[in-house]
C-alpha positions as CSV (number, residue, x, y, z in Angstrom):
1,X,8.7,24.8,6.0
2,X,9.2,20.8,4.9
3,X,11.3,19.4,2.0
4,X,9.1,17.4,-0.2
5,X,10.1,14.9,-2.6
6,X,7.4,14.0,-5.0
7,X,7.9,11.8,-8.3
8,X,5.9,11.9,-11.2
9,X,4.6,9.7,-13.6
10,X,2.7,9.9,-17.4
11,X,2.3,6.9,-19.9
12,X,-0.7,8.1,-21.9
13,X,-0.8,11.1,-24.3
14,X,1.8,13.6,-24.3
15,X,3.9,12.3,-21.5
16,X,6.2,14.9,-21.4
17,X,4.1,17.7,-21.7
18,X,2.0,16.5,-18.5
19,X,5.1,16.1,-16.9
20,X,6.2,19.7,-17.9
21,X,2.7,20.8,-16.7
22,X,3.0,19.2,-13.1
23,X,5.9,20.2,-12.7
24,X,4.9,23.7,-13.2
25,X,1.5,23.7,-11.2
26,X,3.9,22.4,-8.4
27,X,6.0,24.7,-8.4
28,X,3.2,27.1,-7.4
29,X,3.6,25.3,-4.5
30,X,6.4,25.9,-3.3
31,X,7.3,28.7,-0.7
32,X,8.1,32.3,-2.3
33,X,11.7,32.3,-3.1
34,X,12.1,28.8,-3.4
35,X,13.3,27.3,-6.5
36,X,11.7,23.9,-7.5
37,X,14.8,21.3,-8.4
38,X,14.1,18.0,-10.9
39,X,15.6,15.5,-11.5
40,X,15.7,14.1,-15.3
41,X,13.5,12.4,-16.7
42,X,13.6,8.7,-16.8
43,X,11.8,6.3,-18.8
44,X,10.5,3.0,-16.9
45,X,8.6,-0.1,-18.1
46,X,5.2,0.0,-16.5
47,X,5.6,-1.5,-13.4
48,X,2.8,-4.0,-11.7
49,X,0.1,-4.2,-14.8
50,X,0.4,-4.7,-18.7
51,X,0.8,-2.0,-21.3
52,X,3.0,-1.3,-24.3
53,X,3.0,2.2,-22.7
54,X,6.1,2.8,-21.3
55,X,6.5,5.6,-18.8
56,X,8.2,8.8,-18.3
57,X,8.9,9.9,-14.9
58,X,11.1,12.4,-12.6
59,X,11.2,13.4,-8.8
60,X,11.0,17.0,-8.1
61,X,11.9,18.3,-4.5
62,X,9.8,21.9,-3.2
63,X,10.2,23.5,-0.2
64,X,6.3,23.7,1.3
65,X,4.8,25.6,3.7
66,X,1.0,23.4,3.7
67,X,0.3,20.8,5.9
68,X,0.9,17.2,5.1
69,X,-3.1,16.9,4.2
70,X,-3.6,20.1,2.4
71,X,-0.4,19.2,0.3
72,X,-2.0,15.5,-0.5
73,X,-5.7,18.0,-1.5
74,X,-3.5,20.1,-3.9
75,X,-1.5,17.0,-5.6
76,X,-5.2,15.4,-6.2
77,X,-6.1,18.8,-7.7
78,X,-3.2,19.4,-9.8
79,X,-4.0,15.2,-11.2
80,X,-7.4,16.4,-11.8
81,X,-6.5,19.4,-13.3
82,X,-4.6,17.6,-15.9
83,X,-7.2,14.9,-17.1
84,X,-6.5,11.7,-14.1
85,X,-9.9,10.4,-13.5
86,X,-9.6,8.2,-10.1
87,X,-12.4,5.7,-10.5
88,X,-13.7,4.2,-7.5
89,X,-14.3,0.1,-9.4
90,X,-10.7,0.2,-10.5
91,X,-8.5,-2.3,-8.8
92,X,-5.0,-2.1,-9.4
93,X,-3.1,0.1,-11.7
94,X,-3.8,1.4,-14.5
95,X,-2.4,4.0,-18.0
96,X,-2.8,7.7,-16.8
97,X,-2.5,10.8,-18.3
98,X,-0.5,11.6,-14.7
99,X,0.7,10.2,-11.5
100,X,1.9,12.2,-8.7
101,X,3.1,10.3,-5.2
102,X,4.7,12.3,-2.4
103,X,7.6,10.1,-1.6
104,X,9.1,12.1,1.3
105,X,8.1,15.7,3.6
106,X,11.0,16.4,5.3
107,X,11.2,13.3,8.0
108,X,7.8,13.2,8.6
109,X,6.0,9.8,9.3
110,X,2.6,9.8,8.7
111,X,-0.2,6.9,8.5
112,X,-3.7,8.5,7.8
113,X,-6.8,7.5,5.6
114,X,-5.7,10.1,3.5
115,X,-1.6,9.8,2.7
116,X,1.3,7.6,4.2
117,X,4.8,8.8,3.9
118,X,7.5,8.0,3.7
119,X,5.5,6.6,0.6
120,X,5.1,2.6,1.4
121,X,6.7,0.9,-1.5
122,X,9.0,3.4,-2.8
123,X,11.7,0.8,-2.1
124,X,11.0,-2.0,-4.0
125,X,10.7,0.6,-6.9
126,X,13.6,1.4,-8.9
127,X,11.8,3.4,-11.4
128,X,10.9,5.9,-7.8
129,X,15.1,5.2,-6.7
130,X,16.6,6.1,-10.1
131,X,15.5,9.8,-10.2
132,X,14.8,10.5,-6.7
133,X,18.7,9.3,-6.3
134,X,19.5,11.8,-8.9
135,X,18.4,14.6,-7.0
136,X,18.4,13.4,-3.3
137,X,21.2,10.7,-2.9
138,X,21.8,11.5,0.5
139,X,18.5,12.2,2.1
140,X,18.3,9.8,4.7
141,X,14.7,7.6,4.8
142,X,13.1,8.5,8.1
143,X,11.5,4.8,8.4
144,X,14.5,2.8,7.1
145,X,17.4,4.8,8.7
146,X,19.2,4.3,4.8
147,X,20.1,7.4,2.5
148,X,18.4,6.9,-1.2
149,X,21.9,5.6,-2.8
150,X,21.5,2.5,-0.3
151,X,17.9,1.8,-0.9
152,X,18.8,2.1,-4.8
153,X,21.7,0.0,-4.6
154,X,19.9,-2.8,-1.9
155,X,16.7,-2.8,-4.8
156,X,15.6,-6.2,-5.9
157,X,13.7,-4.5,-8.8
158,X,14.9,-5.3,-12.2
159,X,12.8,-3.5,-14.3
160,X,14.2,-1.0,-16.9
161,X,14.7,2.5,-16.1
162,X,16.8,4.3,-18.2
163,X,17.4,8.5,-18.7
164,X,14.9,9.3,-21.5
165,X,16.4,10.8,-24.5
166,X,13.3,12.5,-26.3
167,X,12.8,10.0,-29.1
């Protein structure tokens, strides 16, 4: 069984609906007799591409019995489910109905065509730090040898992330 930290991400639509439904669909993901823990959601100025969109986001952390490639198969299907179309001539980012990274599983290290974790840049983001530190302050990064708290507090990222209030 592996810890895995995952953060999500909505700017288009409903964003907290499709972050209420991910977070549910995920949760079917988790082993029996597990309880799925959140963090609050936070609200973050898009991050590397221009929108007026703001977005909402929030780490969740599941206990998981599935591989680190049939977990990766399942996030993809759970984005699809929800209305993200992945289009192939897209460079860069872009406004989505829903984002889901896997950020940590357990202390795995992992570098294949299909997922790398820890996630790659989840350091120089603070709006991935903010809530994954509100649920995980301590876990220690398997790569970087820092807990969460230090990786926040070392972040060169200025961008706004602030808890969302609902209006």
């Amino acid at each position: 069984m592996s810890e895995v930290y995952l953060l999500l991400g909505s700017n288009k639509g409903e964003r907290g609906i499709f972050l209420e439904r991910a977070t549910s669909m995920l949760s079917l993901l988790s082993c029996e007799g597990t309880e799925i823990v959140s963090s609050p959601v936070f609200e973050s100025e898009p991050w590397g591409f221009e929108t007026e969109n703001w977005f909402l986001n929030k780490a969740v952390r599941l206990e998981s019995s599935f591989s680190p490639e049939m977990l990766i198969d399942k996030v993809l299907d759970i984005e699809s489910k929800l209305g993200r179309k992945r289009l192939a001539d897209v460079c860069g980012y872009e406004s989505r109905e829903i984002d889901i990274d896997i950020i940590f599983i357990s202390n795995i290290i992992l570098n294949s065509s299909k997922l790398v974790v820890p996630h790659p840049r989840m350091a120089e983001r603070r709006f991935v730090l903010e809530p994954l530190c509100a649920i995980a302050p301590d876990f220690t990064h398997p790569v970087f040898g820092k807990q969460v708290q230090e990786l926040l507090y070392e972040c060169s990222d200025n961008s706004v992330v602030r808890i969302y209030s609902g209006q």
